[in-house]
C-alpha positions, 0 to 999 in steps of 0.5 A, spaced: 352 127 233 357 129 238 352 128 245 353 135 247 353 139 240 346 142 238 344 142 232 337 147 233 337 153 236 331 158 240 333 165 240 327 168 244 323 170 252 325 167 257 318 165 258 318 160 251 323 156 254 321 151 259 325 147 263 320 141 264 321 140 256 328 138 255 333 134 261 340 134 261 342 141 262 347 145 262 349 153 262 355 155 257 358 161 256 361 162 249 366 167 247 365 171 240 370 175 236 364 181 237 363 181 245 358 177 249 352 173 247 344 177 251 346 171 256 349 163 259 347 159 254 343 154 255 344 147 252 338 141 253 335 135 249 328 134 247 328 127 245 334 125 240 335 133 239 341 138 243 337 145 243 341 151 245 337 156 248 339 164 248 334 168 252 334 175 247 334 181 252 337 177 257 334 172 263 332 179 266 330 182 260 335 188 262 337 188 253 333 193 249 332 190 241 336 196 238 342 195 243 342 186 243 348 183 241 346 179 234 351 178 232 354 174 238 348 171 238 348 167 231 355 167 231 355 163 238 349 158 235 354 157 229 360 156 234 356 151 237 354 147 231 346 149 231 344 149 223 337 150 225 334 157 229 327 158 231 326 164 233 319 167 238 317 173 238 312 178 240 309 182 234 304 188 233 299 186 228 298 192 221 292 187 218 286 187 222 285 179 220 291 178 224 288 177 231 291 178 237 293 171 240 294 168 232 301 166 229 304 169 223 309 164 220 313 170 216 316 169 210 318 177 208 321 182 212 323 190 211 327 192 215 326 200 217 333 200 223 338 204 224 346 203 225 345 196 228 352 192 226 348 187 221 354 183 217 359 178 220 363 182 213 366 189 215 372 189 212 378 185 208 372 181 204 366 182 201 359 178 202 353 180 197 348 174 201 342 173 198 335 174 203 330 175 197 327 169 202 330 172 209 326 165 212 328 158 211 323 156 206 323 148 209 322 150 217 317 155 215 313 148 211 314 144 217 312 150 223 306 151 219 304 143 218 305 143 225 301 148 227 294 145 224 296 139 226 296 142 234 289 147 231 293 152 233 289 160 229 296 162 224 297 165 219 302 162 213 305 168 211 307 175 212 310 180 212 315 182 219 317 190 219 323 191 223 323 198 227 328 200 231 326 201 237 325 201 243 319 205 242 312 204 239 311 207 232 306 214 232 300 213 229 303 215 222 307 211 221 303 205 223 299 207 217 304 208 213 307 201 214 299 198 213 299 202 207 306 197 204 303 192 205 306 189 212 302 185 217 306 185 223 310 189 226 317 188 231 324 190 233 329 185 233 328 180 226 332 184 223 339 183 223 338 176 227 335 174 220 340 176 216 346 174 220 343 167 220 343 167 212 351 169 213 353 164 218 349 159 213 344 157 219 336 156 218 332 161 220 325 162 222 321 166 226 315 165 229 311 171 231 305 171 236 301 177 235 300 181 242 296 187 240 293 190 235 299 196 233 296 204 233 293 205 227 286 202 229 282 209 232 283 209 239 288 204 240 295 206 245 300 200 246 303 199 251 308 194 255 304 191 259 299 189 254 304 185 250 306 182 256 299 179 259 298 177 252 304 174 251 303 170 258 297 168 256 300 165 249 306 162 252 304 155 253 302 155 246 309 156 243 312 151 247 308 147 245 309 148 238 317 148 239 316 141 242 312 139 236 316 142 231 323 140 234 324 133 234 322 134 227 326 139 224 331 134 218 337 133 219 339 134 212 337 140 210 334 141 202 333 148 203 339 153 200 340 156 207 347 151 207 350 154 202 348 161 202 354 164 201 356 159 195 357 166 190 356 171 195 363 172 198 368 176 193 
């Protein structure tokens, strides 16, 4: 492997990346046939591994989720060699068994957002790709391995749903979304996901919930409830990204690599 080519990739806040946990840094701008990545993108190393990390809102969290660039973003990664991608995020927990402060290692997704540029394919060739399962089953095995192993409080599945932002859901929605079964509820899992299994890269979310959503009586979300609680967790997401990087395979025996193997017209 190339000293400078990453091989995983984290797609998240500004806060989940440290810079004590990785040396030889460096910044780089990639150019994309869809305009700019969120932000630089920063290259380091943790152990063996080269890491690209592209802060999703941007250093100064100026991007709201429905107007990031997802498509700059993976393809990017793809640029760059990365085959593996964590993605951190904030999530609002629909069950009331999913604390605030828990993980949720997501295994499905429903995405309820609206003209978000979600395919690499808008024209002169068809892709059909498959996200019956929009996570990678082999980095979902491993994030969830690692998270009893540091007795973290997680839950091994989940549902994710995508709204589009940037404001929180009436309270009838939220019950509506709870009444299908969902257990988290974010802004931007959706296109990363999808865009991931396009360009043929790992992908996994890794869901923090910061707040419980407002369908519990009384409750209202607001900004700086998701923001405290994520401060107060972040130290335990970097920990588990440190855990789980050096370890994540070098050859993959997931699909992921091969999802386009029948897709493409």
């Amino acid at each position: 492997m190339s000293s400078d080519k990453p091989s995983v990739g984290i797609i998240g806040g500004t806060g989940v990346y440290d810079p004590e946990l990785f040396s030889d840094t460096s910044m780089r701008k990639v150019y994309t046939p869809y305009g700019d990545t969120s932000d630089l993108i920063q290259l380091g190393t943790l152990g063996d591994r080269r890491v690209a990390f592209i802060p999703r809102h941007g250093r100064e969290h100026r991007i709201p989720p429905h107007a990031i660039n997802y498509r700059a973003n993976i393809w990017a990664m793809r640029e760059l060699g990365v085959t593996a991608i964590l993605a951190p995020a904030a999530v609002g927990s629909l069950q009331e068994g999913y604390e605030p402060g828990h993980f949720v290692f997501v295994d499905q997704m429903i995405d309820r957002t609206r003209g978000r540029r979600d395919t690499f394919y808008d024209g002169g060739q068809v892709c059909h790709v498959s996200t019956a399962d929009p996570v990678c089953p082999q980095i979902h095995e491993l994030l969830v391995d690692r998270a009893k192993a540091l007795d973290l409080e997680f839950h091994d599945k989940g549902t994710y749903i995508c709204i589009q932002g940037p404001r929180f859901s009436t309270r009838a929605e939220s019950e509506l979304f709870r009444s299908w079964g969902a257990s988290v509820i974010g802004m931007t899992m959706y296109p990363e996901c999808t865009l991931a299994r396009e360009a043929e890269i790992c992908y996994a979310t890794i869901a923090m919930v910061t707040d419980y959503d407002c369908w519990m009586t009384g409750r209202v979300v607001d900004g700086e409830e998701v923001v405290r609680t994520m401060r107060e967790n972040v130290d335990k997401v970097r920990d588990l990204i440190a855990d789980v990087i050096p370890r994540i395979p070098e050859e993959r025996e997931c699909p992921c690599g091969h999802a386009l193997d029948g897709a493409v017209m």
